[in-house]
C-alpha positions as CSV (number, residue, x, y, z in Angstrom):
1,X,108.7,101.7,116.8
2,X,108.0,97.9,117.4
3,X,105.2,96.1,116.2
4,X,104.3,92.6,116.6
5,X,104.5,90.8,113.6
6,X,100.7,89.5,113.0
7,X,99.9,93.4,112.8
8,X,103.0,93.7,110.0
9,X,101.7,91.0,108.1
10,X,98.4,91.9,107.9
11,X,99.3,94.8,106.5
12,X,101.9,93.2,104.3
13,X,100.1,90.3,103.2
14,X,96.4,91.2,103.9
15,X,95.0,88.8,105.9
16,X,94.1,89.9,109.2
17,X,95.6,88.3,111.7
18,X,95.3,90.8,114.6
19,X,92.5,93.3,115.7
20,X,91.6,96.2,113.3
21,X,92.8,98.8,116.5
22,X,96.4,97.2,115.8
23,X,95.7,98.6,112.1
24,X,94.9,101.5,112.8
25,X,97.6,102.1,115.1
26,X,100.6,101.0,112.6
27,X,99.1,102.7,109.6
28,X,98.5,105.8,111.4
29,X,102.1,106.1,113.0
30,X,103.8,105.0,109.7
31,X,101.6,107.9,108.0
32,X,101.4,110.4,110.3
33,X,97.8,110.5,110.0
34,X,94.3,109.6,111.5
35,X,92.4,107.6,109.2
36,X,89.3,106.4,108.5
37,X,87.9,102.9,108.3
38,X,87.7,103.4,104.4
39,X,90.9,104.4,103.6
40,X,92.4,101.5,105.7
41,X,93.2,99.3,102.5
42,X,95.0,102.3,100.4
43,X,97.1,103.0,103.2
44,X,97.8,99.3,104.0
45,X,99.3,98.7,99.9
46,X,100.9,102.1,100.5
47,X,102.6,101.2,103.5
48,X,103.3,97.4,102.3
49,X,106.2,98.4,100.1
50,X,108.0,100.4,102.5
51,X,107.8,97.8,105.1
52,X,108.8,94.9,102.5
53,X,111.8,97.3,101.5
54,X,113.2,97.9,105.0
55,X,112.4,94.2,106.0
56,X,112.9,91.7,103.1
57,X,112.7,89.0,104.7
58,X,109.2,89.2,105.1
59,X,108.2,88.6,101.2
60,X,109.3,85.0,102.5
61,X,105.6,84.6,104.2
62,X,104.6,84.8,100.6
63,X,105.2,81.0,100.7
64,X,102.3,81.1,103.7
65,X,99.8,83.6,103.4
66,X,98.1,81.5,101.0
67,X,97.0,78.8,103.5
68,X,96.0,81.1,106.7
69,X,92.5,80.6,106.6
70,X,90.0,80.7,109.8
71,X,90.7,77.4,110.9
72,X,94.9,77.5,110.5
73,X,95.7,81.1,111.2
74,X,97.0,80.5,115.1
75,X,99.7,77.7,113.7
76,X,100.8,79.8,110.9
77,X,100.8,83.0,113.4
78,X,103.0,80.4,115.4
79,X,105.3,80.0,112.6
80,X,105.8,83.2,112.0
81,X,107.3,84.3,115.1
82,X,109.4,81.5,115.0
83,X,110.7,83.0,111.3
84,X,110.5,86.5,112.2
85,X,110.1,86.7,115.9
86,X,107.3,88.6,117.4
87,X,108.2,92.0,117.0
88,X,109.6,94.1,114.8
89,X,110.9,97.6,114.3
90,X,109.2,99.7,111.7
91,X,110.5,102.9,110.7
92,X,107.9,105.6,109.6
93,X,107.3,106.1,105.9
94,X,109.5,109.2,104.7
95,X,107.6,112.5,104.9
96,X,105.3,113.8,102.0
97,X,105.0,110.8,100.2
98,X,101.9,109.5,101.6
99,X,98.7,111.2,99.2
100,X,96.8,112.6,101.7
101,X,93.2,113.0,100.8
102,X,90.4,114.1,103.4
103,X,88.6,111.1,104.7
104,X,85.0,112.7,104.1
105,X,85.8,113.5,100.4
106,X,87.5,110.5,99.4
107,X,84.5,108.3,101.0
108,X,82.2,110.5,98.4
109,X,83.9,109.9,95.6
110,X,84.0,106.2,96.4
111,X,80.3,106.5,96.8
112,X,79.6,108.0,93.6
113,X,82.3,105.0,92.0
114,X,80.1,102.4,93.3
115,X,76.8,104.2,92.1
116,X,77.9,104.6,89.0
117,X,78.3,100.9,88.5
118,X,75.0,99.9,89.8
119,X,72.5,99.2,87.3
């Protein structure tokens, strides 16, 4: 499937560059799943290096991603269509290799994580 390629590089290099429903929708088809807001950045690294294997090309905006801020991101989005065009096709992550984990008990055990470390 196609995606356009501020979606891919938010997940890739995490800074969002697109809406979160753009997120969603890649993560979800490369995983076959239907994630929560939470588990969002584990499935984003996950994904990252399956997307950077099947599209090397990409570790290039590596060079970039440092100066997208809030007041540059349209001219680097800009330039990267002109590197990469604006869509690309992304092939599903390979089946059973994605650590499933049920959204409400992984948020509970990131809960307890955090109140652990709270003095």
């Amino acid at each position: 499937m196609k995606f356009d390629i501020e979606t891919i590089l938010s997940v890739t290099h995490g800074k969002l560059l697109t809406s979160i429903s753009n997120i969603y929708a890649i993560l979800n088809y490369l995983l076959d799943d239907n994630l929560f807001t939470h588990q969002l950045p584990r499935a984003s690294q996950f994904c990252k290096e399956f997307i950077l294997a099947e599209h090397p090309e990409l570790k290039k905006w590596d060079n970039y991603s440092q100066y997208v801020s809030t007041e540059t991101w349209k001219e680097y989005l800009g330039k990267a269509k002109r590197m990469f065009g604006s869509k690309l096709e992304i092939s599903k992550v390979p089946a059973n290799t994605w650590g499933y984990k049920n959204p409400i008990e992984e948020l509970q055990k990131m809960v307890k994580h955090v109140d652990k470390h709270e003095p």
